[in-house]
C-alpha positions, 0 to 999 in steps of 0.5 A, spaced: 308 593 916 308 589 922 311 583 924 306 579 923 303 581 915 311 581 914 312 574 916 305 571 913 307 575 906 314 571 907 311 564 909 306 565 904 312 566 898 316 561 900 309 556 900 309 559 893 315 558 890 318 552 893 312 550 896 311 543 892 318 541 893 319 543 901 312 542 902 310 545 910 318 547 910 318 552 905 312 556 909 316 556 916 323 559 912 319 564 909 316 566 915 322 567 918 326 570 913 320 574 912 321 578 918 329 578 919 329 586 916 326 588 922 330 585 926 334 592 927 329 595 931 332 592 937 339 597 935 340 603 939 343 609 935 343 612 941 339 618 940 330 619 939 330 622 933 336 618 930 332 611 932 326 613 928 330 615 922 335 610 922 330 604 923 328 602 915 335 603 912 340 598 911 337 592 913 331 595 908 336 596 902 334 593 895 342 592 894 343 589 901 337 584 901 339 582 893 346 581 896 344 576 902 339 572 897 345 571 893 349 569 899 344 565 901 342 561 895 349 559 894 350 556 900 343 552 899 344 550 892 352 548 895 350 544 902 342 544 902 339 536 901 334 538 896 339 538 890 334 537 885 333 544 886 337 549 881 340 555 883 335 560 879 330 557 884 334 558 891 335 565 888 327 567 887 325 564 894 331 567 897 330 575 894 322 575 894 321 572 901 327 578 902 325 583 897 318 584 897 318 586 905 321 593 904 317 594 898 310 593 902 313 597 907 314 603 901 307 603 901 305 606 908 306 612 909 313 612 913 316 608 907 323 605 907 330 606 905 330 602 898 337 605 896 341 605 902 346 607 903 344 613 898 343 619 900 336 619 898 330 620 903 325 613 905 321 612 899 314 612 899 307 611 896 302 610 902 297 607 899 295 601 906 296 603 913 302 599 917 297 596 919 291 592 915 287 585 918 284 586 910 290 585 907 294 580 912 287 576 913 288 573 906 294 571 907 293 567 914 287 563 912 291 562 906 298 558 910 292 555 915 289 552 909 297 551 906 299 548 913 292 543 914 291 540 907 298 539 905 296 543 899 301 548 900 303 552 892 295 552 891 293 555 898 299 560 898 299 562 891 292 563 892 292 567 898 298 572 895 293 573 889 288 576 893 292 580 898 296 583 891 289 585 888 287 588 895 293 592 894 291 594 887 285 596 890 288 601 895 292 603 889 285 605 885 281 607 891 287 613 893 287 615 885 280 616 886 280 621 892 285 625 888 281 627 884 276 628 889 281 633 892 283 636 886 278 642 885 278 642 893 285 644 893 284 649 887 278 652 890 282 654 896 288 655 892 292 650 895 294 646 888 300 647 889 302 646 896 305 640 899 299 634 900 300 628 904 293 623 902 293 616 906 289 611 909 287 612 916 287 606 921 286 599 918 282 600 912 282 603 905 275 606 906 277 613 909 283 617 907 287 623 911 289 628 907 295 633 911 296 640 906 302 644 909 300 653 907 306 656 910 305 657 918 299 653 917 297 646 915 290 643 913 286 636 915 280 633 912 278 626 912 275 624 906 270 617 905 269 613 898 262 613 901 261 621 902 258 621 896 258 628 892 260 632 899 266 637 897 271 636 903 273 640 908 279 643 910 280 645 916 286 649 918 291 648 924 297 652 927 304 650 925 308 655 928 313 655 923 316 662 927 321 656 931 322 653 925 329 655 924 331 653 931 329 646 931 332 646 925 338 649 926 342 643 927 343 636 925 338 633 929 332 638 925 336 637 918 336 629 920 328 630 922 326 633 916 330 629 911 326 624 913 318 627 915 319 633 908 315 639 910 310 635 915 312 638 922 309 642 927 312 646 932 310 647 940 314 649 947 313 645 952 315 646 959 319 639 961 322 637 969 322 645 970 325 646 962 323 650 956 322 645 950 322 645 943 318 641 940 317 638 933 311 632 931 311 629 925 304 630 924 304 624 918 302 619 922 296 619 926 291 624 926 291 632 930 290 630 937 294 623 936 300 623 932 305 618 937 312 621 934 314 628 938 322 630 939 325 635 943 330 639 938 332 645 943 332 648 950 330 655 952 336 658 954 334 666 956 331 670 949 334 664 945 333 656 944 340 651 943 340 645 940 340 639 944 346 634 943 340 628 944 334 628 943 328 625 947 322 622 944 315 626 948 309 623 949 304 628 946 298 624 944 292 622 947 293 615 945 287 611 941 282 608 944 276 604 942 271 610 943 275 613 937 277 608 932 270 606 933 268 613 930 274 612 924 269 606 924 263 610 923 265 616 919 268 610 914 261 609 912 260 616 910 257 618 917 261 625 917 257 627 923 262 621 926 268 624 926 271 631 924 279 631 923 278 638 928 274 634 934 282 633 938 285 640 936 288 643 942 285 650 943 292 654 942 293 650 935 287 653 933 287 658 926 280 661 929 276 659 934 269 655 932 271 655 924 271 647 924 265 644 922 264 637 918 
């Protein structure tokens, strides 16, 4: 999630926690607390892909975290003022504030890596987008009510009460849409295949599911407000033919470790140079998925793998116009917006198929 939701989530635990005996200060240590995971963002492993697989990991680690909000309640149950306060109770204002970072991170679509330094890939179960005014509203009135009144357990607890109910809503609104795929998929005889379902930008109204076919993959958005329509799944090109050039190395093997089968593979000619190109296709939606890597050159009739790899801007950016559609197509407009209204031309399975 971002800072921002991070730093209220923190503020608003630690209000709860300890907020009757630190009152306002409680609010200001969580914030801050609450964001120091993210704090690796600013480390440069020298490499594209490598940042964004990295990112999320040590600092992110359940065994980390619980390690340093042991340290930390030592030391303040040993030199803080507040003597009156036990040990157990430094210990789950510390490991909350800390723990519960990743663990909503674990809910987006990206994950995190919660058993670092285990060889595991980021656990996820995206459920809320990165990120969602309707969670993090409650929260922010909750620590303005918190910091204005001096009522600071009160406020927070509150204000933690119904973001959680919110997540769980997610939760419930996800399990829904599953069944509401589950004959769709059937019927195409995709039951099997690899399915991506997330929420689109800032809401929980409209879902995205990614479906992996071999050299293809399908997109259909999907409204609880569509009613008895039957989705639509709209094929795209995968061009899995340079799959095993792209992943050929360690920079691909590292890449799909961390995206699973959701890639998509292009060329594209950079400063005079032939590049392979992988996308996770993930985040975002077709037409605007921010993470592409190059993972080759073109060297004759065959590709080598590149030593470092480049991030490449290969998508148009969302504008107002657009979210304005997800907006409207939340709503159950599906004439608002189709999964298939940004797909290039040489991505395309048949021309003219898509319809919504």
């Amino acid at each position: 999630m971002d800072s921002i939701t991070q730093a209220t989530l923190g503020a608003a635990i630690g209000g709860a926690v300890l907020g009757k005996r630190l009152g306002r200060k409680a609010v200001f240590i969580g914030a801050l607390l609450g964001t120091l995971p993210d704090l690796d963002v600013v480390l440069d492993y020298g490499d594209a892909v490598a940042n964004v697989t990295e990112h999320r990991g040590f600092s992110h680690s359940l065994f980390v975290l619980t390690g340093l909000a042991t340290v930390l309640a030592l030391l303040c149950h040993r030199f803080a003022p507040a003597r009156d306060i036990s040990l157990g109770r430094w210990w789950c204002f510390f490991a909350l504030i800390l723990i519960t970072h990743p663990l909503l991170d674990s809910l987006t679509t990206y994950g995190t890596q919660l058993f670092w330094p285990l060889d595991m890939p980021p656990a996820a179960w995206p459920i809320v987008f990165i990120i969602d005014p309707f969670y993090t509203l409650p929260l922010l009135l909750a620590l303005i009510i918190a910091i204005a009144t001096k009522k600071v357990r009160k406020a927070c607890t509150i204000g933690l009460a119904i973001s959680s109910l919110y997540l769980l809503l997610a939760a419930g609104t996800k399990w829904s849409i599953e069944q509401r795929l589950a004959p769709a998929l059937a019927d195409a005889g995709l039951q099997a295949a690899p399915i991506l379902i997330q929420p689109t930008p800032f809401n929980i109204a409209l879902w995205r599911a990614t479906v992996i076919d071999g050299d293809r993959y399908f997109e259909s958005l999907i409204s609880v407000f569509d009613g008895q329509r039957e989705p639509i799944f709209e094929p795209i090109k995968r061009n899995v033919a340079l799959e095993e050039s792209a992943l050929a190395e360690p920079l691909g093997q590292r890449l799909v470790w961390f995206t699973g089968p959701f890639l998509r593979y292009d060329t594209q000619w950079i400063d005079g140079q032939e590049m392979l190109i992988a996308t996770d296709i993930r985040l975002g939606f077709p037409g605007f998925h921010p993470f592409s890597f190059t993972l080759a050159t073109r060297d004759g009739d065959l590709w080598q793998p590149v030593e470092i790899s480049e991030e490449v801007d290969t998508s148009r950016g969302l504008r107002f116009a657009t979210l304005s559609r997800l907006a409207v197509r939340a709503t159950g407009n599906v004439t608002a917006l189709c999964a298939s209204d940004f797909i290039e031309p040489h991505w395309r399975v048949e021309p003219f198929l898509y319809r919504c």
